[in-house]
Phi, psi and omega in degrees: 000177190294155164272135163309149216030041183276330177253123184296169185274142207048016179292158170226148204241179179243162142256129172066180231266143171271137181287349179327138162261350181252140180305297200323309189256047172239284188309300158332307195274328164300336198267318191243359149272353148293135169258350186236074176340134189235114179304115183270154140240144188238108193281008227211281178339303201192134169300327175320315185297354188290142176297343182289312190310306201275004181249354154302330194287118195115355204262109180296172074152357168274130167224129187279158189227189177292142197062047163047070180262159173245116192247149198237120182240089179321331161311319177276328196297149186214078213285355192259346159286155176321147164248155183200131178259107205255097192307326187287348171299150172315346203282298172250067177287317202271011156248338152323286201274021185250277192309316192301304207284309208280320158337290187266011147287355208204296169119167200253004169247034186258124216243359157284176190316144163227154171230162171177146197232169171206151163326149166247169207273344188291275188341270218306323219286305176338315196271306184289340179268351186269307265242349173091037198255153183277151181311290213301343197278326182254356156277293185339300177295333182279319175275350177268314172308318163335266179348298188287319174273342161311309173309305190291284178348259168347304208283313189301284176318324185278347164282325173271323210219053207285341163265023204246166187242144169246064145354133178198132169295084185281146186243101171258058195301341180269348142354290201292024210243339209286337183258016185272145170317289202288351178325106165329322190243099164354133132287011187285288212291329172293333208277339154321294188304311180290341171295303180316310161313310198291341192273332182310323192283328185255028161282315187256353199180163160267144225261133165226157175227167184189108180271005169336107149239129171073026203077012196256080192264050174292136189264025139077195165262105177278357185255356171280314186306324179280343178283323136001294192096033180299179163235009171218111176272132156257132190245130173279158160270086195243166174288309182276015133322322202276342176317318204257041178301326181265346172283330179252355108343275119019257183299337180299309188319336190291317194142343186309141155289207171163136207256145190225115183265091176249036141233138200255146215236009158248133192100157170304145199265155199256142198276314181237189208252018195277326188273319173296323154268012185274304182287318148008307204255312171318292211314292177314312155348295191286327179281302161285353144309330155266020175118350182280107198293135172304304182299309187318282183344286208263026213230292166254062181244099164270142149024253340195153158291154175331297190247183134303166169235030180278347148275020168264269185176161221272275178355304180262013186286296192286014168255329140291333173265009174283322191302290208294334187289319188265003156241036151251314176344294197313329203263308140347275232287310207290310174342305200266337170278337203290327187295320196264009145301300171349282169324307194268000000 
């Protein structure tokens, strides 16, 4: 788990994908609008960049086509072949220039925080078995590539940015999948295969999951999720969060974070932090009425929009995140008085 205080209280990140078509002023907007810089990918650039594509690049016998359509040439696939992560593909133009940008933006002994998410293999394995690969052959190929471009990820960001701590995401939209009759896979055996990406993240870094899927952010089986073994759960700010109160609990007394998607990004987007921050506030309520310490609450709470944004546009991208921003403030300031109640 997070060491306490390792994350300031309300800091804030981006989750899942930037709507930007220039790498640069993606990589910019990520740097100065963060308290936690976020590796954006931008699928609006290039279908390379959809998180399914880009954990494909390099995959014998796969190739992705246009609109990340996916072709499998069974002669060739070789789940046991070298993988290589080659940062110079159309695939990560938007974590190149994220790496390029932040040394002189950040400075190269800038010793905070970096974020970046990758597919996670219950997803990427999905993808890979409708594309006609046999299931155990295609979770089998989806955890070791996960794995493997996690490792090549890290290594990278640790080259560029060698004093910075890294965060890092599995992003699991078919999580929310795990319990329908037709899943391919136990949930046991899924909630392995994701543990297993996450410990690959916590030799080097710290491990976060985030099941958003396809925007719909319902916040799922939160006790698969916690079993999974993240150390930062992203959560939307929903009510029936608080359903799963004693389990998340639990993990925060551990040390756990939570990442709180508290603008919601489907739907009108909201002009201030006034409505986002009244549910907020409800959610918590409700969580402390079941038992959950207040200081806890907001001492490990980070940030974010509900979703990615990469169907909106750069204009409302940054209007969410000035809202997310001006409710992480809130949560500071409260944060800092409820200590210097304490105090006195």
């Amino acid at each position: 788990m997070v060491k306490q205080s390792a994350l300031a209280s309300g800091a804030t990140m981006g989750i899942g994908g930037l709507p930007h078509r220039d790498a640069a002023d993606a990589a910019s907007f990520a740097l100065h609008f963060m308290d936690i810089p976020s590796i954006p990918t931008l699928p609006r650039r290039s279908p390379s960049e959809g998180a399914i594509a880009q954990a494909m690049v390099g995959m014998r016998g796969v190739t992705v086509g246009q609109y990340s359509s996916i072709a499998v040439d069974p002669r060739r696939f070789d789940m046991f072949a070298p993988l290589l992560t080659d940062l110079d593909h159309d695939a990560f133009v938007g974590f190149r220039a994220f790496l390029d940008l932040a040394p002189a933006e950040l400075g190269d002994d800038h010793g905070g925080w970096l974020k970046w998410q990758f597919v996670g293999p219950v997803t990427f394995g999905l993808a890979l078995m409708r594309a006609g690969i046999p299931a155990s052959e295609a979770f089998n190929s989806a955890v070791r590539a996960v794995r493997t471009r996690i490792q090549q990820l890290l290594a990278a960001v640790a080259g560029a940015m060698p004093q910075s701590r890294q965060l890092v995401f599995i992003e699991e939209p078919s999580f929310h999948e795990l319990m329908q009759s037709d899943f391919p896979i136990t949930p046991s055996t899924a909630i392995d295969l994701v543990s297993g990406a996450l410990a690959a993240i916590e030799t080097d870094a710290i491990s976060g999951l985030h099941c958003c899927a396809d925007g719909d952010c319902a916040s799922g089986d939160i006790a698969s999720q916690l079993e999974a073994g993240p150390s930062i759960l992203s959560l939307p700010v929903r009510l029936e969060v608080a359903e799963s109160a004693g389990y998340l609990i639990r993990f925060m007394e551990a040390g756990g974070y939570i990442a709180w998607g508290v603008v919601p990004t489907v739907g009108p987007i909201a002009n201030s932090a006034d409505r986002p921050w009244r549910q907020l506030c409800a959610l918590w309520c409700e969580l402390v009425r079941r038992g959950a310490d207040p200081s806890m609450l907001r001492q490990q709470a980070l940030v974010t929009p509900e979703c990615g944004l990469s169907g909106h546009t750069p204009a409302i991208a940054l209007q969410v995140h000035q809202i997310t921003a001006e409710i992480g403030k809130r949560i500071r300031d409260q944060a800092a008085a409820a200590q210097w109640m304490l105090g006195a």
